[in-house]
N, CA, C and O atoms as a DFTB+ gen file, in Angstrom:
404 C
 N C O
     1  1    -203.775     -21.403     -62.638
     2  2    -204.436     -22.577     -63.160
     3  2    -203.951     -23.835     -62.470
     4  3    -204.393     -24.983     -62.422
     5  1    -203.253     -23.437     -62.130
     6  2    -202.198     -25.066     -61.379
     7  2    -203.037     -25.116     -60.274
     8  3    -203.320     -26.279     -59.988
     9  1    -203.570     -24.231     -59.502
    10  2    -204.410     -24.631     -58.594
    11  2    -205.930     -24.950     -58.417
    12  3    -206.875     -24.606     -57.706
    13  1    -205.589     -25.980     -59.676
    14  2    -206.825     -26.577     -59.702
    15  2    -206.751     -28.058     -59.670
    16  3    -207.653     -28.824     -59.329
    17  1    -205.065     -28.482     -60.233
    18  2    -205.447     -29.929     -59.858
    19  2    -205.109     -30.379     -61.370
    20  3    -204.005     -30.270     -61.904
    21  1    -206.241     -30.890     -61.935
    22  2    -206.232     -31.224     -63.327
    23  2    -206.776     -30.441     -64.127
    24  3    -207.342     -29.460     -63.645
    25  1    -206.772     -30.670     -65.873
    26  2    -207.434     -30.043     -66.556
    27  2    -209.106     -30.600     -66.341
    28  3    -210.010     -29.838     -66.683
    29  1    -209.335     -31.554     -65.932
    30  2    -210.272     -32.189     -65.695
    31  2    -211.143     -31.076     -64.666
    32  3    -212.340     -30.897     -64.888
    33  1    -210.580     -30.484     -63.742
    34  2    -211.157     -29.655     -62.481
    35  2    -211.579     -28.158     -63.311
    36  3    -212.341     -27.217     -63.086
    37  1    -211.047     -28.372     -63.903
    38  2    -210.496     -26.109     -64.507
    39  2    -211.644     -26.882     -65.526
    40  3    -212.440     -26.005     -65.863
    41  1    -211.907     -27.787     -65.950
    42  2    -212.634     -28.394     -67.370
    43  2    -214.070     -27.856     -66.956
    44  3    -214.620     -27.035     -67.689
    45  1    -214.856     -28.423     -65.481
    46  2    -215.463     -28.697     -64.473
    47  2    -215.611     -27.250     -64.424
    48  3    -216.330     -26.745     -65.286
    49  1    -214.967     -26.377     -63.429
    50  2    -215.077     -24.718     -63.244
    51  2    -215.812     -24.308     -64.427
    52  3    -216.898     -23.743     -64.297
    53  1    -215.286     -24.557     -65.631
    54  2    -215.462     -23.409     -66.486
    55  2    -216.379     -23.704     -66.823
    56  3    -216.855     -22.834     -67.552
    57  1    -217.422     -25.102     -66.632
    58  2    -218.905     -25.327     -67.326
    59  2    -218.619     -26.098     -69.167
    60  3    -219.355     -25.774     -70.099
    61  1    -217.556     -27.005     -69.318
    62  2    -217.289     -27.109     -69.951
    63  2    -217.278     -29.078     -69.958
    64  3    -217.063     -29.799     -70.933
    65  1    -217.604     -29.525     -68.452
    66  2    -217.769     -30.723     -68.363
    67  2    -219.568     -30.922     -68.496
    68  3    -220.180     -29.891     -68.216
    69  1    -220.077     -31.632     -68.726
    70  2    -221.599     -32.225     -68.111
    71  2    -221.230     -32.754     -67.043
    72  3    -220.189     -33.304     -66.685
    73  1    -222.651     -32.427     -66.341
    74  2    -222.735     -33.273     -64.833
    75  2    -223.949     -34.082     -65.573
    76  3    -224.541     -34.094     -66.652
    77  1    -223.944     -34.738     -64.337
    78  2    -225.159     -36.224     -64.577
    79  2    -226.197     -36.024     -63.965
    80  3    -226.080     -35.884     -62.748
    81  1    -227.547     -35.939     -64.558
    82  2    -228.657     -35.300     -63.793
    83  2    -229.478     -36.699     -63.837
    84  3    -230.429     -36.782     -64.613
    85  1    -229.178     -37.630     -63.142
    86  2    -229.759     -39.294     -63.166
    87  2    -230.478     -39.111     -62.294
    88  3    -230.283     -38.238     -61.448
    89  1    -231.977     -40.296     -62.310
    90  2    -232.452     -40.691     -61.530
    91  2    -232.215     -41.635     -60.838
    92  3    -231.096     -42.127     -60.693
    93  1    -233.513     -42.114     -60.180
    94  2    -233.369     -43.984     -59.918
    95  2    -232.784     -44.945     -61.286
    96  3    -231.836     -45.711     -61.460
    97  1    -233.678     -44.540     -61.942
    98  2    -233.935     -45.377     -63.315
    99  2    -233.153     -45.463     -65.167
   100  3    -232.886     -46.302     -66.028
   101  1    -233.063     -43.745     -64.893
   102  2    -232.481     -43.187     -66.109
   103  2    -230.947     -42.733     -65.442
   104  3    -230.583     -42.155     -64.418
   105  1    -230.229     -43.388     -66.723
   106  2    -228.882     -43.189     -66.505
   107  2    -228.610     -42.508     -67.942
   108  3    -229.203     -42.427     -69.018
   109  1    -227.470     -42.089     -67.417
   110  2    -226.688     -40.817     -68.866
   111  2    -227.275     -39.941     -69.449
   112  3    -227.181     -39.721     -70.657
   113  1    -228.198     -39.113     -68.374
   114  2    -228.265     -38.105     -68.584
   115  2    -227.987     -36.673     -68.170
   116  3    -228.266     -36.186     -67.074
   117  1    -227.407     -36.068     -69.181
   118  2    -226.487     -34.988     -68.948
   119  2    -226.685     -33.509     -69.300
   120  3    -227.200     -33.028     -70.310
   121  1    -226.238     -32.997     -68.396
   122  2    -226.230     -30.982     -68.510
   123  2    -225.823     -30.298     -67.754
   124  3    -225.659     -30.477     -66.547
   125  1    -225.505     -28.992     -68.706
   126  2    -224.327     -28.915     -67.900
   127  2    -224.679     -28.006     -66.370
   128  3    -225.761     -27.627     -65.923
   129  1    -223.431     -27.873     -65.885
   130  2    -223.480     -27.990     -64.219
   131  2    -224.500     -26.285     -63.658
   132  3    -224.296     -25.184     -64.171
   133  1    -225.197     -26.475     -62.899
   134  2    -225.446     -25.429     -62.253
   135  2    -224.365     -24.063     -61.566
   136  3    -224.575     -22.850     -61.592
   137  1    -223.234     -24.799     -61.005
   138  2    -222.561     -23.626     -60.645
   139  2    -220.975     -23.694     -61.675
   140  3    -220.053     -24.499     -61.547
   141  1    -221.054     -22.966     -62.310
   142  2    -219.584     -22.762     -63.190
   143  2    -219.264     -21.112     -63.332
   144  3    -219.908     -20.185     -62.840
   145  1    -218.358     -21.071     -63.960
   146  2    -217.489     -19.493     -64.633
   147  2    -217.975     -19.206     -65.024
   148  3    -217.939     -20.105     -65.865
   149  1    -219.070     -18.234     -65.582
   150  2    -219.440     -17.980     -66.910
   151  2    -218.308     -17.242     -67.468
   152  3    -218.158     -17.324     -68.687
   153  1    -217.534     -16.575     -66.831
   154  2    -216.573     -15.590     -67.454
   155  2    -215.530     -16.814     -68.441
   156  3    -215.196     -16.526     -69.590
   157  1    -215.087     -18.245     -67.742
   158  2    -214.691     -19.014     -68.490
   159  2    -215.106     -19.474     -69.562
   160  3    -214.788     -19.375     -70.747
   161  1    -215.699     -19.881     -69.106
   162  2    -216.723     -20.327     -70.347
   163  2    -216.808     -19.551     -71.738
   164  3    -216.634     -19.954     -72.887
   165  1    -217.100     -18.437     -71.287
   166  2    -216.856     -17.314     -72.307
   167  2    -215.971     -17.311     -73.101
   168  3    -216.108     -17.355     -74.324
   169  1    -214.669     -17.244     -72.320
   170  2    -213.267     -16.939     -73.080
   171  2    -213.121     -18.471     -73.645
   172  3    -212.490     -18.637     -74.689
   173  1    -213.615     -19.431     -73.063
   174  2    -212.826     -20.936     -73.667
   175  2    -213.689     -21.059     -74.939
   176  3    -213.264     -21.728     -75.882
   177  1    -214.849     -20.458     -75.001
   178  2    -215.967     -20.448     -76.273
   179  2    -215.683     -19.421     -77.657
   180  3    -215.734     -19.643     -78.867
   181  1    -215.342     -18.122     -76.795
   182  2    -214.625     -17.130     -78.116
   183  2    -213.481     -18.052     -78.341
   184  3    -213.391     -18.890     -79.239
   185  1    -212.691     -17.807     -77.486
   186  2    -211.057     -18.475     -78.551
   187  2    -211.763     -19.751     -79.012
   188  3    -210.838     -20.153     -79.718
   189  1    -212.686     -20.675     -79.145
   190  2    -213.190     -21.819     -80.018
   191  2    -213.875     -21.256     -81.101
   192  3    -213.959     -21.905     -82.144
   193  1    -214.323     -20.265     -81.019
   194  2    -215.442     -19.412     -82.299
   195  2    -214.109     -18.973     -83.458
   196  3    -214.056     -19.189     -84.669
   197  1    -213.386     -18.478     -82.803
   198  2    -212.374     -17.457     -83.156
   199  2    -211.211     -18.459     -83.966
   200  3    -210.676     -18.222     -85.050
   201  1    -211.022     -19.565     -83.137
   202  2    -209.484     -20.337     -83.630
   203  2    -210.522     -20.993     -85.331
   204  3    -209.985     -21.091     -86.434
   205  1    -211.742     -21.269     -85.094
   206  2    -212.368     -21.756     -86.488
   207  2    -212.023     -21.233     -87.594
   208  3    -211.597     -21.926     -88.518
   209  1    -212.175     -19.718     -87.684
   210  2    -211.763     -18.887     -88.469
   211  2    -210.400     -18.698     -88.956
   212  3    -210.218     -18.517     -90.160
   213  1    -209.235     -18.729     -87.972
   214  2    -208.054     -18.620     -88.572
   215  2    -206.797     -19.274     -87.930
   216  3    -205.721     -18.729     -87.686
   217  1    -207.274     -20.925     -87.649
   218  2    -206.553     -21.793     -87.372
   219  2    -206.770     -23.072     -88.227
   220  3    -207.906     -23.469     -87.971
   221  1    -206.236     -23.798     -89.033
   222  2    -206.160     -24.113     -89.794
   223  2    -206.401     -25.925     -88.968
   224  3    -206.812     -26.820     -89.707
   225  1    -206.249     -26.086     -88.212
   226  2    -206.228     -27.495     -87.188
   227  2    -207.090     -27.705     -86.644
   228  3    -207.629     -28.802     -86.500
   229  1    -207.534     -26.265     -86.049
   230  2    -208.900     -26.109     -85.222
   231  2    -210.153     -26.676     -86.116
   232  3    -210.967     -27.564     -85.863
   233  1    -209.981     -25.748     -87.358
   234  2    -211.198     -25.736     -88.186
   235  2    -211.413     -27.389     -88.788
   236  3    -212.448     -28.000     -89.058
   237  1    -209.982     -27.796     -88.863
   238  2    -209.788     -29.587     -89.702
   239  2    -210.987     -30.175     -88.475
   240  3    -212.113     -30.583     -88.761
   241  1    -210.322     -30.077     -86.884
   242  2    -211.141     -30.670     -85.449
   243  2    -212.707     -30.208     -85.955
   244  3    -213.376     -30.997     -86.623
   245  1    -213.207     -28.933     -85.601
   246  2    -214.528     -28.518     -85.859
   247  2    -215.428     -29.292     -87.304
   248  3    -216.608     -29.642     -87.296
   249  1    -214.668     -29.379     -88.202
   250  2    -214.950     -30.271     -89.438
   251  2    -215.283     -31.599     -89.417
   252  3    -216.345     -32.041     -89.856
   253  1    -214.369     -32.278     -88.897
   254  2    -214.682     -33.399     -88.238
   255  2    -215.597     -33.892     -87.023
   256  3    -215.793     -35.078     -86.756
   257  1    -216.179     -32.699     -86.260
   258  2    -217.356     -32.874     -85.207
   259  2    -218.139     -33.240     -86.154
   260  3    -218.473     -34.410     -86.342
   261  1    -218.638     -31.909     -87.088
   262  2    -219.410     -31.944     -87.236
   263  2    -220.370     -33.215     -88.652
   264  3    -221.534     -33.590     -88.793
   265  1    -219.170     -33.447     -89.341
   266  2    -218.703     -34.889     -89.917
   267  2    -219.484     -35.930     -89.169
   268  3    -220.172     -36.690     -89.851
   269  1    -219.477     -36.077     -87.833
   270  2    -219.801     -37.027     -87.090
   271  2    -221.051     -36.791     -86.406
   272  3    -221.536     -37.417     -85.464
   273  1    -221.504     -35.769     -87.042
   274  2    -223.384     -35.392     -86.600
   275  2    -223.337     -34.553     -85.450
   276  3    -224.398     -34.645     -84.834
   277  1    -222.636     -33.875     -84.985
   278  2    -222.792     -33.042     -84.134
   279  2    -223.075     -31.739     -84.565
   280  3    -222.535     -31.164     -85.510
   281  1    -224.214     -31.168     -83.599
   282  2    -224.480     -29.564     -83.750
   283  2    -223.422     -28.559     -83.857
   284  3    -222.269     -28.869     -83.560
   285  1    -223.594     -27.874     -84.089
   286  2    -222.731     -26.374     -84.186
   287  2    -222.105     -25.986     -82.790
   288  3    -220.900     -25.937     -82.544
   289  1    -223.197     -25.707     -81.878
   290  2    -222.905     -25.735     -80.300
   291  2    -222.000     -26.849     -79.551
   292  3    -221.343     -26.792     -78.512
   293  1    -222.222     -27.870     -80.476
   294  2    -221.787     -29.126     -79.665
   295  2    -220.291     -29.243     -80.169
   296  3    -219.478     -29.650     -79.339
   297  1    -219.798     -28.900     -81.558
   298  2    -218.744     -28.976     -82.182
   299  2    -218.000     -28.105     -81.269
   300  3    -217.135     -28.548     -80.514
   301  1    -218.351     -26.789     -81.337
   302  2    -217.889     -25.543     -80.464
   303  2    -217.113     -25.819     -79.242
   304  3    -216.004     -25.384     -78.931
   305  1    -218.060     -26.787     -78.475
   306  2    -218.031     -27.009     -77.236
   307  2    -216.719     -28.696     -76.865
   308  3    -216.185     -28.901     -75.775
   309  1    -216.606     -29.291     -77.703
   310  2    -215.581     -29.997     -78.171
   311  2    -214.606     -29.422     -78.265
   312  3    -213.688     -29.768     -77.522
   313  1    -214.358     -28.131     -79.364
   314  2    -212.830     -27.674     -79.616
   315  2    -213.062     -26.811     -78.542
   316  3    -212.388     -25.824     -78.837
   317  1    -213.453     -26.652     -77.779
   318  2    -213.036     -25.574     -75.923
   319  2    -212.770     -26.606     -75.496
   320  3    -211.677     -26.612     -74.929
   321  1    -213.306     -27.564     -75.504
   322  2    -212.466     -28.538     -74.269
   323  2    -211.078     -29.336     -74.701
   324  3    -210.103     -29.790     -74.102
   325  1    -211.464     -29.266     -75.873
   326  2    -209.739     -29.522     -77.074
   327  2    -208.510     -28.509     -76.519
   328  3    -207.514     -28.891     -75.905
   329  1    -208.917     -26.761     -76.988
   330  2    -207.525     -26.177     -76.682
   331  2    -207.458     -25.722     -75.256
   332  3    -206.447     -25.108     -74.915
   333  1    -208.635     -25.998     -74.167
   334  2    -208.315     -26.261     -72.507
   335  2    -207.514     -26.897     -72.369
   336  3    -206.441     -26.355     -72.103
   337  1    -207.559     -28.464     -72.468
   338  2    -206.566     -28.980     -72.317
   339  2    -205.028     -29.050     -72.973
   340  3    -204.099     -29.574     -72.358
   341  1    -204.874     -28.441     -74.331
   342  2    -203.759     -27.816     -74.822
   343  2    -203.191     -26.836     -73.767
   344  3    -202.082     -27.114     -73.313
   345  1    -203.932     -25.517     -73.240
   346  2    -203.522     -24.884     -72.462
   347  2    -202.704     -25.205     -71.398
   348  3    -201.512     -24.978     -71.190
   349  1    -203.682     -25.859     -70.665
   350  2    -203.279     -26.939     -69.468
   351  2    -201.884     -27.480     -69.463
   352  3    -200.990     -27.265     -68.645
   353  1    -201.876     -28.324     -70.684
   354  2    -200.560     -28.888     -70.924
   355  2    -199.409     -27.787     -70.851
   356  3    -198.305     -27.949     -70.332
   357  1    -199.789     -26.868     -71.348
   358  2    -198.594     -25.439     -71.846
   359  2    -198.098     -25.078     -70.751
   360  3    -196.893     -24.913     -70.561
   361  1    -199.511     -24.830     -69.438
   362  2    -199.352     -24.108     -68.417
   363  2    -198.616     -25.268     -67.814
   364  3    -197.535     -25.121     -67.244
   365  1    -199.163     -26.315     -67.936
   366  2    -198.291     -27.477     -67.005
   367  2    -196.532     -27.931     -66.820
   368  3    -195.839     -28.457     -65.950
   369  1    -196.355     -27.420     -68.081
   370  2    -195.009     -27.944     -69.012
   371  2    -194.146     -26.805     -69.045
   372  3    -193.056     -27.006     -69.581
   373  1    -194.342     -25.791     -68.653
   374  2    -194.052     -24.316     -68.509
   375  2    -193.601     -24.075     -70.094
   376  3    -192.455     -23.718     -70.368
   377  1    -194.587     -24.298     -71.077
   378  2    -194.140     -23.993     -72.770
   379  2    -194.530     -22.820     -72.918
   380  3    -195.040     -22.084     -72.073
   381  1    -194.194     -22.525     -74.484
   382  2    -195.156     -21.730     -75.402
   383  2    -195.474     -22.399     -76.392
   384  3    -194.799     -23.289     -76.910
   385  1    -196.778     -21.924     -76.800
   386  2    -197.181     -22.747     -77.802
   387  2    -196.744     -22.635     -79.182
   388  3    -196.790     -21.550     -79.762
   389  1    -196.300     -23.754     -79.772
   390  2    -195.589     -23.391     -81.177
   391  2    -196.573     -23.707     -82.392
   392  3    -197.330     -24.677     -82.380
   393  1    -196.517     -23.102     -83.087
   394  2    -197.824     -23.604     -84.321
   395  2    -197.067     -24.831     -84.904
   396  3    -195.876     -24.762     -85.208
   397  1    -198.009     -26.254     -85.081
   398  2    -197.294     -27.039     -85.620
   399  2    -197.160     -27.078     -87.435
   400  3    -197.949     -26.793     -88.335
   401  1    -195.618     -27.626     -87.404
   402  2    -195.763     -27.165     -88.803
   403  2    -196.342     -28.345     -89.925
   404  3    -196.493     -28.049     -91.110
């Protein structure tokens, strides 16, 4: 994972950033990228399906998307890019992750 740079890049790979599909005229509009991981994507989407169910922090985050009018997909897609960059940090910091208490 380190050889990617940032979590920002590995964010990007895995189809987990939007790209900007602008014209001349129209700005901010977004979807996501043509070439990504799907295999990432995958795994960063189960462990987000999965941590809902029996993570107690995750589900508070997912609660609060959706609190704020966001879809189901879109909440989802928030807490993957939430514990990516947790990862990131772990992998970065050479940790393990401790459940906070």
């Amino acid at each position: 994972m380190i050889s990617f740079g940032t979590a920002d890049r590995l964010a990007g790979v895995s189809g987990l950033v939007p790209a900007p599909r602008d014209s001349g005229r129209i700005t901010g509009n977004l979807h996501r990228p043509q070439r990504y991981s799907r295999r990432l994507l995958r795994i960063f989407h189960l462990s987000a399906q999965l941590s809902i169910q029996h993570c107690a922090a995750s589900k508070t985050y997912y609660d609060r998307k959706r609190a704020e009018g966001k879809r189901h997909t879109q909440a989802v897609l928030a807490l993957a890019r939430r514990r990516l960059n947790v990862l990131w940090a772990l992998v970065r910091d050479n940790r393990l992750y401790q459940v906070p208490a």
